[in-house]
C-alpha positions as CSV (number, residue, x, y, z in Angstrom):
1,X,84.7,119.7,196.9
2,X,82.8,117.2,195.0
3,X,83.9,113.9,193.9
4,X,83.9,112.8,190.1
5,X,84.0,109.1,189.2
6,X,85.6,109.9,185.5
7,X,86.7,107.4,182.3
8,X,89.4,109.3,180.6
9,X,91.9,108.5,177.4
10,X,95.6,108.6,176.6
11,X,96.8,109.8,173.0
12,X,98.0,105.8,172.7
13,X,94.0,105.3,173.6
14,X,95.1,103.4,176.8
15,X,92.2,104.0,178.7
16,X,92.0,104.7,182.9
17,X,89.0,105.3,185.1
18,X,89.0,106.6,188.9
19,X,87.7,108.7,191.4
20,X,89.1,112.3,191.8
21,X,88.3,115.7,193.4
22,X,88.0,118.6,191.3
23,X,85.7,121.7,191.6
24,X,83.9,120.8,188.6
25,X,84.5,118.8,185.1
26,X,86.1,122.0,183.5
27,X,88.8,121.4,186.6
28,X,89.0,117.7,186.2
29,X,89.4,117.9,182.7
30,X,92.1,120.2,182.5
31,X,93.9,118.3,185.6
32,X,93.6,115.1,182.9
33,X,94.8,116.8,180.1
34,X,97.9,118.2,182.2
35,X,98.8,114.1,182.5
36,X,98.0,113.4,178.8
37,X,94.8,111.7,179.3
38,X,91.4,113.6,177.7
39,X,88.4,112.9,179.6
40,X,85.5,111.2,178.4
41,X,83.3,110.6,180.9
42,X,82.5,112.3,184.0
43,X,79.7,111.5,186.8
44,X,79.7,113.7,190.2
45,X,78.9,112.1,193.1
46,X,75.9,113.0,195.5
47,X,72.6,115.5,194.3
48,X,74.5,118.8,194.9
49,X,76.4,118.0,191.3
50,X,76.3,120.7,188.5
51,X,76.7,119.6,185.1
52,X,78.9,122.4,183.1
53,X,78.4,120.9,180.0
54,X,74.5,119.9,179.6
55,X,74.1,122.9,177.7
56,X,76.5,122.3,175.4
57,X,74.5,119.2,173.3
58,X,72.6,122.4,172.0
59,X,75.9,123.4,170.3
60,X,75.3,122.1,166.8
61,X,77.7,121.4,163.7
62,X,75.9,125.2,162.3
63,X,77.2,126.9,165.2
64,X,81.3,125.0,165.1
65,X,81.3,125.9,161.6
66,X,80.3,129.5,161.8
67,X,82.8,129.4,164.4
68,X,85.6,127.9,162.7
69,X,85.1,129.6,159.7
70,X,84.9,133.4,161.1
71,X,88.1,132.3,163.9
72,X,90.0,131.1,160.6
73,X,89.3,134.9,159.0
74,X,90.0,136.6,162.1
75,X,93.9,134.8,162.8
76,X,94.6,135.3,159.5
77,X,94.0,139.0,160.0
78,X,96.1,138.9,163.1
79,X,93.3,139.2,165.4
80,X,94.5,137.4,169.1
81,X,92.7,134.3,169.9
82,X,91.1,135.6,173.0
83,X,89.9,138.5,171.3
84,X,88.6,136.7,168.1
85,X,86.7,134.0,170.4
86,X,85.0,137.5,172.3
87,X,83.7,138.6,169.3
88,X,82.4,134.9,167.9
89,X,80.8,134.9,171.6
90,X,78.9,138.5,170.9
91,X,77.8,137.5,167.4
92,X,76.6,133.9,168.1
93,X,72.9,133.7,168.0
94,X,72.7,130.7,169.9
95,X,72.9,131.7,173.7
96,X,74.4,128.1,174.9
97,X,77.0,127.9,172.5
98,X,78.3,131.9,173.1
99,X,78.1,130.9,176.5
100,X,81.2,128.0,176.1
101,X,82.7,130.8,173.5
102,X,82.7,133.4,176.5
103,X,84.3,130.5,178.9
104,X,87.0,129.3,176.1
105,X,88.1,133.4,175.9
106,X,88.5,133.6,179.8
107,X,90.5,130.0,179.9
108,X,92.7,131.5,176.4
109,X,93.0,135.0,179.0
110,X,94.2,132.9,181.7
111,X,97.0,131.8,179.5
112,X,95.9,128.1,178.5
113,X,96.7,127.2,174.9
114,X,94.0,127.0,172.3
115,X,94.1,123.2,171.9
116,X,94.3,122.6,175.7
117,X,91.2,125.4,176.6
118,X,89.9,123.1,173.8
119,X,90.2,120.1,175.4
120,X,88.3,121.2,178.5
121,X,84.7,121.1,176.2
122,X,84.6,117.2,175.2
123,X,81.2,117.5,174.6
124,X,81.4,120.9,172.6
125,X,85.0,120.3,170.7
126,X,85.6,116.6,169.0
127,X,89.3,115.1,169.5
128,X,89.5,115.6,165.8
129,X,89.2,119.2,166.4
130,X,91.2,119.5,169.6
131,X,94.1,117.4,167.9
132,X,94.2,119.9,164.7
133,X,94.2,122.7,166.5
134,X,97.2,121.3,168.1
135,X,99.1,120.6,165.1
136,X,98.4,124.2,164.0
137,X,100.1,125.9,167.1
138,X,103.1,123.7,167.1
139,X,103.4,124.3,163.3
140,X,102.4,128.1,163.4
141,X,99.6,127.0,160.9
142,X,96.7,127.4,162.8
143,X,94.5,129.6,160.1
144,X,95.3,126.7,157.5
145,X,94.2,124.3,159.9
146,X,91.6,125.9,160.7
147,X,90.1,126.0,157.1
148,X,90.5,122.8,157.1
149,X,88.9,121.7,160.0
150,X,85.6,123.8,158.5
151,X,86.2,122.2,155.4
152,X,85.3,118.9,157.1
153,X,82.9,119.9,159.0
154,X,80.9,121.3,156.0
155,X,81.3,118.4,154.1
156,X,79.8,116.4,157.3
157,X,77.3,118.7,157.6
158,X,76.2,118.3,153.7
159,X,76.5,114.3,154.2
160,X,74.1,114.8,157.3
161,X,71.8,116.8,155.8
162,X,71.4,114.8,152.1
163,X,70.5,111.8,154.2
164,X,68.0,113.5,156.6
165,X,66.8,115.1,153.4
166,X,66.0,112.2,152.0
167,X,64.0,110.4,155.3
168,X,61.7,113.1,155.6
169,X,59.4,112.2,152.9
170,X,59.4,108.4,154.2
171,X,58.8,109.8,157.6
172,X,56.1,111.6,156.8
173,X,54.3,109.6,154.4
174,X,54.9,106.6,157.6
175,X,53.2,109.1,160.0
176,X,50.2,109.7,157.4
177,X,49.6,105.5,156.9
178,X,49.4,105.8,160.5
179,X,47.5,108.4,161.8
180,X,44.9,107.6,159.0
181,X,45.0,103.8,160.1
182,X,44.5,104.9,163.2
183,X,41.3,107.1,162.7
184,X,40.1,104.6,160.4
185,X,40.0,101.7,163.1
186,X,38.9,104.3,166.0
187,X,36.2,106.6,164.4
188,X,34.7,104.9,161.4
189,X,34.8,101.3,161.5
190,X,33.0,100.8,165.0
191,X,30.0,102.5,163.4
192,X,29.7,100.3,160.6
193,X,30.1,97.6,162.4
194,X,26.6,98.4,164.2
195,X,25.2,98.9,160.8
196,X,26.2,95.4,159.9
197,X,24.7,93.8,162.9
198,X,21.3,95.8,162.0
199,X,21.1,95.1,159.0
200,X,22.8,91.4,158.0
201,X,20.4,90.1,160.6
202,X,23.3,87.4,162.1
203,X,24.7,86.8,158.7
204,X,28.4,86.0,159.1
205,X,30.6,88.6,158.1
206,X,33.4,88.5,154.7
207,X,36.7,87.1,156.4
208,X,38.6,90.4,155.6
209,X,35.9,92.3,157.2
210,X,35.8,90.4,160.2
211,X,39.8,90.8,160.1
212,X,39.2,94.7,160.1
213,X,36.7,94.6,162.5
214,X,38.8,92.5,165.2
215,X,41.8,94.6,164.7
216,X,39.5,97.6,165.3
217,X,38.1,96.0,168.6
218,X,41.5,95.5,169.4
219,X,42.7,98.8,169.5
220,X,39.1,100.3,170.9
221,X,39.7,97.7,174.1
222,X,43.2,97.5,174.6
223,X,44.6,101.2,173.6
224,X,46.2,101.6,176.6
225,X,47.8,98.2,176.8
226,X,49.2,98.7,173.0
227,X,50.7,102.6,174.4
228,X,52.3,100.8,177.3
229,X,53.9,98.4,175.4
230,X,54.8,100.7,172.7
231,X,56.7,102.6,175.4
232,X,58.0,99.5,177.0
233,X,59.6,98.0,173.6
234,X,60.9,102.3,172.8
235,X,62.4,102.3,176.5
236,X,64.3,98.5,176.4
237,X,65.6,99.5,172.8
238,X,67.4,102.7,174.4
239,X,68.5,100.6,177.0
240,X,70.1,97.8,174.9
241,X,71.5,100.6,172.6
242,X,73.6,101.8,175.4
243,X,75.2,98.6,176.1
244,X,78.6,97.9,174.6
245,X,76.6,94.5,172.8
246,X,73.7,96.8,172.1
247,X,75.7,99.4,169.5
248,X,77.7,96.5,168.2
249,X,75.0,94.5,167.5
250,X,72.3,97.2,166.1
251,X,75.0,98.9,164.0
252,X,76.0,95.3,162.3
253,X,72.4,95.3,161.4
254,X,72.7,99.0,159.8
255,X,75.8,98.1,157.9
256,X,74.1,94.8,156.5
257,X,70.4,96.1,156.5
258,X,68.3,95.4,152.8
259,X,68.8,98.9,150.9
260,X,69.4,101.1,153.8
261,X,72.6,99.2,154.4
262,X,75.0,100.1,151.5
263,X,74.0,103.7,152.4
264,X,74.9,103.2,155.7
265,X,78.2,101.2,155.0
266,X,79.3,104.2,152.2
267,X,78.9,106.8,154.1
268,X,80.7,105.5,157.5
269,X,83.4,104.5,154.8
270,X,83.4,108.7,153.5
271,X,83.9,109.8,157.0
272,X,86.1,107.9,158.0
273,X,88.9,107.7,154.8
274,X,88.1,111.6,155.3
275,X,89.0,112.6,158.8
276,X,92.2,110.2,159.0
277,X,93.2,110.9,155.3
278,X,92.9,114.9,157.0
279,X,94.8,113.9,160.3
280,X,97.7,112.3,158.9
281,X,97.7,115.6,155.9
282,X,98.1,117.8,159.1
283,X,101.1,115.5,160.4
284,X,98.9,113.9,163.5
285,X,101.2,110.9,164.5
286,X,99.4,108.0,162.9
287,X,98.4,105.9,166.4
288,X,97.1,108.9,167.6
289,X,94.6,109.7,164.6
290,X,93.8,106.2,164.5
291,X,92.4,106.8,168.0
292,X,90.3,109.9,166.7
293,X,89.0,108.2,163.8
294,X,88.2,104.8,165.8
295,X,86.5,107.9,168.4
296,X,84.9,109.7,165.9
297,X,83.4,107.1,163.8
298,X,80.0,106.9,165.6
299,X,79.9,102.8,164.6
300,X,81.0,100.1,167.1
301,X,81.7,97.9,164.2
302,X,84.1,100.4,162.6
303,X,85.4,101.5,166.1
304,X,86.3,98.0,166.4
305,X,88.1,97.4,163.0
306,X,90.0,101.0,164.0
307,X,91.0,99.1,167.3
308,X,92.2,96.4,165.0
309,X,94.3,98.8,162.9
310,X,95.6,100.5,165.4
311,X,97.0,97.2,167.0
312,X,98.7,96.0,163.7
313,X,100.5,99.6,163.1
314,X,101.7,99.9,166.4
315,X,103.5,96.3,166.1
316,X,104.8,97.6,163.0
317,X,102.5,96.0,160.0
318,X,100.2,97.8,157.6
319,X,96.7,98.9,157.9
320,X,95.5,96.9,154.9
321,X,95.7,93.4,156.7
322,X,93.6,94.0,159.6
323,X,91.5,96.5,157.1
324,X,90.7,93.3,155.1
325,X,90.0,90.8,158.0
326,X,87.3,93.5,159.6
327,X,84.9,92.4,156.5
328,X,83.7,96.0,156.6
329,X,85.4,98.2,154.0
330,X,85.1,97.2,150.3
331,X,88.0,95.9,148.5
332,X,88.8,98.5,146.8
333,X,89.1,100.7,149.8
334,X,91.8,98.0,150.9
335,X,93.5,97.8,147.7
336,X,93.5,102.1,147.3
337,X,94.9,101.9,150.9
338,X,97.4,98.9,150.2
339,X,99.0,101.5,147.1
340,X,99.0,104.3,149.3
341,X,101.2,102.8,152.3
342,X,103.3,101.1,149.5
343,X,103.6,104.9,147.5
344,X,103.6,107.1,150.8
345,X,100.6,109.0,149.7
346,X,98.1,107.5,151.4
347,X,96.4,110.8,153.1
348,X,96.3,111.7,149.5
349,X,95.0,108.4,148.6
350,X,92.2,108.7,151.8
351,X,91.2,111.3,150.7
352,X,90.6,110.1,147.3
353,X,88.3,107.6,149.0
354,X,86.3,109.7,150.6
355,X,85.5,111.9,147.8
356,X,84.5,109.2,145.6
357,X,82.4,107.4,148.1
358,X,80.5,110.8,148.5
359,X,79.8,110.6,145.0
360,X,78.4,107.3,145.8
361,X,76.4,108.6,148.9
362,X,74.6,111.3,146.5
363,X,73.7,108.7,144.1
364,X,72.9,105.9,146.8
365,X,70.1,108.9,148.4
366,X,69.0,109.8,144.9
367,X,68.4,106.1,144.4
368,X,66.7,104.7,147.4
369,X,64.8,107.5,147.5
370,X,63.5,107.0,144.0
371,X,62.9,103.7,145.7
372,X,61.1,104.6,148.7
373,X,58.9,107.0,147.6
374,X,56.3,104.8,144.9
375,X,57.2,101.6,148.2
376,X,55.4,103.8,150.3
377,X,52.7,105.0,148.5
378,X,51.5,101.6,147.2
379,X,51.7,100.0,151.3
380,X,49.7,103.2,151.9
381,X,47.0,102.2,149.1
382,X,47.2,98.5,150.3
383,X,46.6,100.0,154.0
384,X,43.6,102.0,153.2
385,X,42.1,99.9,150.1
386,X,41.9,97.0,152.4
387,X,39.7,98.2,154.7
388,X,37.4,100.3,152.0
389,X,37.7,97.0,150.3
390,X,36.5,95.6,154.2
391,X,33.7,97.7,154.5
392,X,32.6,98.0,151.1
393,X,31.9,94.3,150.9
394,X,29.3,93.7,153.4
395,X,27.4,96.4,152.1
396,X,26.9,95.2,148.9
397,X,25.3,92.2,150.3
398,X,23.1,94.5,152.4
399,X,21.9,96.3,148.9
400,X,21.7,93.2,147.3
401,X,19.4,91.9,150.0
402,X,17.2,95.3,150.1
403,X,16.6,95.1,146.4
404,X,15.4,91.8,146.5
């Protein structure tokens, strides 16, 4: 039986980490879940390991909220859970994801509850997800919750695809100022550069020229040198991203970046008024959807401020001080939070937040792409201009030479 060195989670987020015996992750997390922890992390020991869930990063949001969606119609219908999953499974188009739907039937068969068959896919089903779906058996509300848990999905999936919406003209435009640099200072510019030397006869060269020319013999003689260090800076940055100082530190720079950071900022503000305004609507104990949210919230800086949130209300004191000392959400976030504790509305109140701030996201794309777009096209005529500009010049003076 293979070994798993795991990292797992309690509801309170105390956090453990250990070496135990199980047949395979599946196993393991389920034996976690049994003692209230979820797992998070999970390495085998030895080369013999199989990874259950590798296939499951091809699971995307489409796929969960087709799924939530069509399970939603099918409990309200009275369809049974194991039989509504079966049918997802057989309709899914995407063969990795109806392969965890087929799985989640047999554990649901086996008698597991829906929340804890959940559980066992931390890779596939978020603690957001797993914790609603919870709520929703111990209420008997499960098609309510449900719809809601598409509902947020959808919006997240809208919010994800306005912003990657609006890169893809930067993105491409980037590509072209390269590729055309590129061809420029590899294909062209070496043979002018043996028309100069035939025909200026030693005359020295315009400094911009010369500038063109040594970047070009730059390239030409150290390509591979450029590609390995290319690769070298891609392959550190990963690494550095991984580290605990390496998210912290990159995603303060995305939350303070020049233009790209109030996008940034506003939208990790949306998600995260939305999902805990939706937790605490579904009566998730507070800590506990603090945890989610603080989970969830793909930022370390945010993740952090959670932490800090999370410490405050469990020694009995509001969000809204430790909300304020993060320096991360804008005041009026603190102040709309402040009036919710005080009125006891505040998922209401969060949820307000959220929708406004995706108001604010729509505009903030609308904007900077406005922004980008004319940016881009004049760096792109300042690329290629200066080295027209670079050739064009010694030519002159070789006209000028040959009509006098």
């Amino acid at each position: 039986m293979p070994q798993f060195n795991f990292r797992a989670k309690s509801i309170d987020g105390k956090e453990t980490k250990g070496v135990r015996d199980a047949e395979s992750e599946y196993q393991l997390a389920r034996m976690l879940r049994q003692e209230g922890y979820v797992l998070v992390k999970a390495d085998a020991e030895g080369a013999s390991r199989k990874w259950r869930f590798s296939f499951s990063r091809r699971a995307g949001l489409k796929e969960k909220i087709f799924f939530c969606k069509n399970l939603q119609v099918m409990v309200s219908a009275g369809v049974s859970l194991p039989r509504a999953v079966g049918i997802l499974a057989d309709q899914s188009d995407n063969k990795s994801f109806s392969k965890i739907l087929i799985q989640l039937k047999d554990d649901l068969i086996k008698g597991n509850s829906f929340s804890a068959a959940l559980s066992g896919y931390p890779e596939v089903f978020s603690d957001f997800f797993c914790s609603m779906a919870k709520v929703g058996e111990e209420t008997g509300t499960l098609a309510n919750v449900l719809e809601i848990c598409a509902q947020q999905m959808e919006k997240d999936y809208a919010l994800k695809s306005k912003i990657k919406g609006a890169m893809v003209y930067p993105v491409v435009v980037l590509v072209a100022a390269v590729g055309i640099t590129g061809f420029l200072l590899v294909a062209v510019i070496p043979k002018f550069k043996d028309i100069f030397n035939d025909l200026l006869d030693g005359q020295s060269l315009p400094a911009i020229t010369q500038f063109v020319m040594n970047a070009s013999n730059a390239v030409m003689n150290n390509g591979l040198v450029v590609v390995i260090a290319i690769a070298a800076v891609v392959v550190l940055f990963k690494v550095f991203s991984k580290t605990k100082v390496g998210r912290f530190t990159l995603d303060s720079l995305k939350l303070n970046a020049p233009m790209f950071g109030s996008l940034v900022r506003k939208t990790a503000v949306s998600r995260m008024t939305r999902t805990l305004g939706t937790l605490l609507a579904s009566g998730v104990p507070v800590l506990q959807a603090i945890n989610i949210v603080r989970d969830t919230t793909g930022n370390e800086v945010i993740a952090r401020a959670m932490q800090n949130v999370h410490d405050a209300v469990k020694e009995g004191e509001s969000m809204t001080a430790p909300l304020a000392a993060s320096k991360v959400f804008p005041p009026m976030v603190i102040s709309m939070v402040e009036v919710g504790e005080e009125t006891g509305a505040l998922p209401d109140m969060l949820n307000k937040i959220a929708d406004s701030y995706d108001d604010d996201v729509d505009n903030a794309v609308a904007a900077m792409t406005s922004i980008i777009e004319p940016v881009l096209i004049i760096f792109l005529a300042v690329v290629v201009g200066t080295i027209v500009i670079a050739l064009f010049l010694p030519l002159v003076s070789i006209i000028g030479g040959l009509s006098g």
